[in-house]
GUMARKOL-371618 format. One record per residue: residue number from 1; residue in one letter; x, z, y of N, C-alpha, C in turn. Coordinates in Angstrom, 3 decimals. Each point is the difference from the previous one (the first is absolute). Last residue first. Example, Ala and Ser with C-alpha at 12.3 -4.5 7.8 and 13.67 -1.06 7.14 Angstrom:
# GUMARKOL-371618
REC | k | r | n_east | n_up | n_north | ca_east | ca_up | ca_north | c_east | c_up | c_north
REC | 2 | S | 12.850 | 7.080 | -2.250 | 0.820 | 0.060 | 1.190 | -0.770 | 0.730 | 1.090 .
REC | 1 | A | 0.290 | -0.070 | -5.720 | -0.890 | 0.000 | 1.190 | 0.900 | 0.000 | 1.200 .
END
This chain:
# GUMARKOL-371618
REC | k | r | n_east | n_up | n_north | ca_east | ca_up | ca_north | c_east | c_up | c_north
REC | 75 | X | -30.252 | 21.121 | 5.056 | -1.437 | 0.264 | 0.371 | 0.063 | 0.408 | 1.233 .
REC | 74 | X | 3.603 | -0.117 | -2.959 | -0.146 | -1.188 | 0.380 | -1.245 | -0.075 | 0.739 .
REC | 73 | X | 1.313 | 3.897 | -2.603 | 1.153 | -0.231 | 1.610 | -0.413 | -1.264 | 0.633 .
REC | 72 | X | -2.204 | 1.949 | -4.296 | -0.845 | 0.221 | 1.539 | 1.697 | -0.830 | 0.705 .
REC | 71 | X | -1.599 | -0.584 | -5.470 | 1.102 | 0.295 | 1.244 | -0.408 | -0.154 | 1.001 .
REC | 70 | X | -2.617 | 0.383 | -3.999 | 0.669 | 1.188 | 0.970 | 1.253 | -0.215 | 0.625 .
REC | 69 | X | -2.423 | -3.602 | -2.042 | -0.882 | 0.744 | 0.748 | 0.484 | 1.324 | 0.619 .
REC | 68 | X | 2.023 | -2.443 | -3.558 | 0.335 | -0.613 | 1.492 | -0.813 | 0.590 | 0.963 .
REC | 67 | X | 1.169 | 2.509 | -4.085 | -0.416 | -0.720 | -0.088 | 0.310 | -0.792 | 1.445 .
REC | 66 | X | 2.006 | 3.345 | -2.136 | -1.123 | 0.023 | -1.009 | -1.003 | -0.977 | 0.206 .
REC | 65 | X | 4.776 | 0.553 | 2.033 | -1.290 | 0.594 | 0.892 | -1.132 | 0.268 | -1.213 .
REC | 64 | X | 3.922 | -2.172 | -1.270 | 0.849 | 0.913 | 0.612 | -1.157 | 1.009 | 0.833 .
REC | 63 | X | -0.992 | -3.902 | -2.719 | 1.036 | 0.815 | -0.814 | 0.509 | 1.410 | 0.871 .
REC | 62 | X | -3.317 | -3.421 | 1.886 | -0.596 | 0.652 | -1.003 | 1.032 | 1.229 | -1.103 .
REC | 61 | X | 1.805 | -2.611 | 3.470 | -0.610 | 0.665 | 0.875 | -0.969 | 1.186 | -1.223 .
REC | 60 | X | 2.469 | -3.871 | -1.111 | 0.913 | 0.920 | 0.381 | -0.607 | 1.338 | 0.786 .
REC | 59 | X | -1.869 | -4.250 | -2.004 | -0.019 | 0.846 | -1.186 | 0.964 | 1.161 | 0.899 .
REC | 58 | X | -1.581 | -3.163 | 2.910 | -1.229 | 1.330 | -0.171 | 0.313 | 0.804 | -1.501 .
REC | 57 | X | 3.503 | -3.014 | 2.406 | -0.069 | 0.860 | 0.855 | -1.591 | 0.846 | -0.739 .
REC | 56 | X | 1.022 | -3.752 | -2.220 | 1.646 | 0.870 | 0.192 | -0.595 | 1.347 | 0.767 .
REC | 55 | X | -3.141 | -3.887 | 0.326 | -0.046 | 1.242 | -1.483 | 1.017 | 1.218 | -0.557 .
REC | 54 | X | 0.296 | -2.663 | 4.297 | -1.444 | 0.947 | 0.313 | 0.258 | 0.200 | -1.823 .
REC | 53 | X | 3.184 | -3.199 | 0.549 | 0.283 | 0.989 | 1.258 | -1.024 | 1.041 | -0.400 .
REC | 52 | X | -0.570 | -4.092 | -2.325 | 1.439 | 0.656 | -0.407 | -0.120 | 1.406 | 0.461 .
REC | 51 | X | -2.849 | -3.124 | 1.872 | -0.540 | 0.688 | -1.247 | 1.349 | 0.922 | -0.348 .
REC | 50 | X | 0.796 | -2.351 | 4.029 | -1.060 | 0.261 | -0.065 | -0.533 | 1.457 | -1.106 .
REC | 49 | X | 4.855 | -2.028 | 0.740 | -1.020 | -0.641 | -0.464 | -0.832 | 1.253 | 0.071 .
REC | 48 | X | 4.296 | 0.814 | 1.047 | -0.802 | -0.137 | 1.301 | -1.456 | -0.875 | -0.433 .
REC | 47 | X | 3.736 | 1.831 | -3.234 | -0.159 | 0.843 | 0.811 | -1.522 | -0.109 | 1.167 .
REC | 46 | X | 1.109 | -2.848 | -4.259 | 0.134 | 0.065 | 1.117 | -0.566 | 0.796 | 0.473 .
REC | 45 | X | -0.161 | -1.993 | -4.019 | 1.135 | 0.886 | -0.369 | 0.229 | 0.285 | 1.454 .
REC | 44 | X | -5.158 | -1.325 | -1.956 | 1.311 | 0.172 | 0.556 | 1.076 | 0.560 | 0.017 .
REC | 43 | X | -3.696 | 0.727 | -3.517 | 0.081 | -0.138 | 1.513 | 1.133 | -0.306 | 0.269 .
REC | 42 | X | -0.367 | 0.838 | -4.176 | -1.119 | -0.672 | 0.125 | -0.118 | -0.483 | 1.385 .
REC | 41 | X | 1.567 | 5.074 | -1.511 | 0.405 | -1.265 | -0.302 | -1.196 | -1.423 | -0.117 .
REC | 40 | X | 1.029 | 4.608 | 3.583 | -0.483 | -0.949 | -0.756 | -0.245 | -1.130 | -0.928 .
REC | 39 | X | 3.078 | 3.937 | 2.757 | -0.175 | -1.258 | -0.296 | -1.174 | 0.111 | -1.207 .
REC | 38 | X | 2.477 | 4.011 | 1.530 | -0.667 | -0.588 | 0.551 | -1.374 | -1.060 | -0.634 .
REC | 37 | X | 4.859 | 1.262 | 1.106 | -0.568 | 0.775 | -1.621 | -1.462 | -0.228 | -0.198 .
REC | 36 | X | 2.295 | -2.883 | 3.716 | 0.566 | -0.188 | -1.592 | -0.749 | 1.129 | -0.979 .
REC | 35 | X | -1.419 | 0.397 | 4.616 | -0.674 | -0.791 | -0.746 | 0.596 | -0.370 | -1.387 .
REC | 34 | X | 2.338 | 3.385 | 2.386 | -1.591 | 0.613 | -0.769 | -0.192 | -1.260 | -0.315 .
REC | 33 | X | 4.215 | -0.587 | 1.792 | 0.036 | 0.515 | -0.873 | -1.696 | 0.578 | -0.808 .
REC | 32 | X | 0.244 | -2.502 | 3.992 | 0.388 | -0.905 | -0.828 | 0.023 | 0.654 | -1.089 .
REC | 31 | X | -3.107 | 1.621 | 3.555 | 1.275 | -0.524 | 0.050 | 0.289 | -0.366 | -1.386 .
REC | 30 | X | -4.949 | -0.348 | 2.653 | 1.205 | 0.471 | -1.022 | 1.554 | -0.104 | -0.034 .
REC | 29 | X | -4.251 | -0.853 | 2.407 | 0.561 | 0.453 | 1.002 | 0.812 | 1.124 | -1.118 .
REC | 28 | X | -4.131 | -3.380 | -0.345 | -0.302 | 1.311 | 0.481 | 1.578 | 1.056 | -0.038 .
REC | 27 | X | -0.538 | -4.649 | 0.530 | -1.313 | 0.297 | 0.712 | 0.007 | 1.631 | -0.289 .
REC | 26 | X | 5.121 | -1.369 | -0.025 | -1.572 | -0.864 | -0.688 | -0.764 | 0.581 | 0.736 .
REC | 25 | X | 5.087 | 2.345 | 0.093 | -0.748 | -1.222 | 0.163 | -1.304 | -0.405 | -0.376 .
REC | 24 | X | 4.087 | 4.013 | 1.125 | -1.350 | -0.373 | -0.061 | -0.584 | -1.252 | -0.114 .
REC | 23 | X | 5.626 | 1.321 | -0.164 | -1.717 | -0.304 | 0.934 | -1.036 | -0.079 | -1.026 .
REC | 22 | X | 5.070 | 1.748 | -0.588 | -0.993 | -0.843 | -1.108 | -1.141 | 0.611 | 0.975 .
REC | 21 | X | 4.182 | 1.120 | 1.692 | 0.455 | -1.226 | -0.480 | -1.450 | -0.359 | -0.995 .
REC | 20 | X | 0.778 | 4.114 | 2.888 | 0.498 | -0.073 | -1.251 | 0.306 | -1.136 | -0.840 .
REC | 19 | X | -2.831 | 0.153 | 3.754 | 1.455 | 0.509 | 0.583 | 0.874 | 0.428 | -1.168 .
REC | 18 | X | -4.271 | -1.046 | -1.088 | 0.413 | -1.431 | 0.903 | 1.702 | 0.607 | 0.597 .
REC | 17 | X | -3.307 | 3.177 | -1.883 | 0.784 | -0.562 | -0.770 | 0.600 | -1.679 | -0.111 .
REC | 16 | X | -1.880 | 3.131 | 3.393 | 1.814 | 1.028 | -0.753 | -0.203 | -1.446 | -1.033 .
REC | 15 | X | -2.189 | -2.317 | 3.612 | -0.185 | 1.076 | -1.075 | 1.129 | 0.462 | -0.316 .
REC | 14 | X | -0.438 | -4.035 | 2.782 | -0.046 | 1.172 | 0.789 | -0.417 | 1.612 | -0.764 .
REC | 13 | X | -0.911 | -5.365 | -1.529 | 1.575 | 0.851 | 0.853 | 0.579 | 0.860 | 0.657 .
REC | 12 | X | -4.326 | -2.532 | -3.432 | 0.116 | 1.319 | 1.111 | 1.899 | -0.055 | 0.165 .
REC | 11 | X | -3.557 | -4.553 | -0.974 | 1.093 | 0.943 | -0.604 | 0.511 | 1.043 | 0.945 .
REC | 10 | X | -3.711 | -4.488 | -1.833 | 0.228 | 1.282 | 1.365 | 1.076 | 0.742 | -0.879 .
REC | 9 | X | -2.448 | -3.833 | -2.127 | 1.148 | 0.432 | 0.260 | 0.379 | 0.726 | 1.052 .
REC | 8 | X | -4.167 | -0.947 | -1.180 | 0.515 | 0.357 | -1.211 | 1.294 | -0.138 | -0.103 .
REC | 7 | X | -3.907 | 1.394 | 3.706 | 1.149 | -0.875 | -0.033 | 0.707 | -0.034 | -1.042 .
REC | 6 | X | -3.934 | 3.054 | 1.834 | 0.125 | -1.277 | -0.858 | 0.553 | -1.368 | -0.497 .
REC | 5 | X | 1.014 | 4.339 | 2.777 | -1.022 | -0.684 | 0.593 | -0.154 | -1.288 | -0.518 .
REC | 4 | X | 2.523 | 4.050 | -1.861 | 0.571 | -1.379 | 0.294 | -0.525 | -1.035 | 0.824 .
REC | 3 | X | -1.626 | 4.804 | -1.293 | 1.328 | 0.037 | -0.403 | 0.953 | -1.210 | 0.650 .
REC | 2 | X | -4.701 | 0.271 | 1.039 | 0.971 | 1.622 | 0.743 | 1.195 | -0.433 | -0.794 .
REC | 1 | X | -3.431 | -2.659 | -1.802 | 0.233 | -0.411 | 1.361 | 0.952 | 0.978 | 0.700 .
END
């Protein structure tokens, strides 16, 4: 709800990386280059699909945090 207020196409325009040309998009507020490394195969090829979006965004969180649970900024 804090990233997108559960809107699966909400899109940030106002980020360094919206001002860099690749917004934030989906429920939880990936840009384009992480969900491609990202990606889920099996899921959607869409940035703003639901499932696509949140597994993109928890293998990225788990790769880069150890897990999704330690990312506080969203909290």
């Amino acid at each position: 709800m804090r990233e997108s207020s559960g809107n699966p196409n909400a899109q940030n325009g106002w980020d360094v990386n919206a001002q860099k040309g690749t917004p934030s998009k989906g429920l939880l507020q990936v840009i384009q280059p992480t969900f491609n490394a990202y990606h889920v195969a099996g899921t959607a090829g869409s940035l703003t699909d639901p499932v696509a979006n949140i597994t993109a965004a928890a293998n990225y969180a788990a790769d880069r945090y150890g897990s999704i649970d330690n990312v506080n900024s969203a909290y």
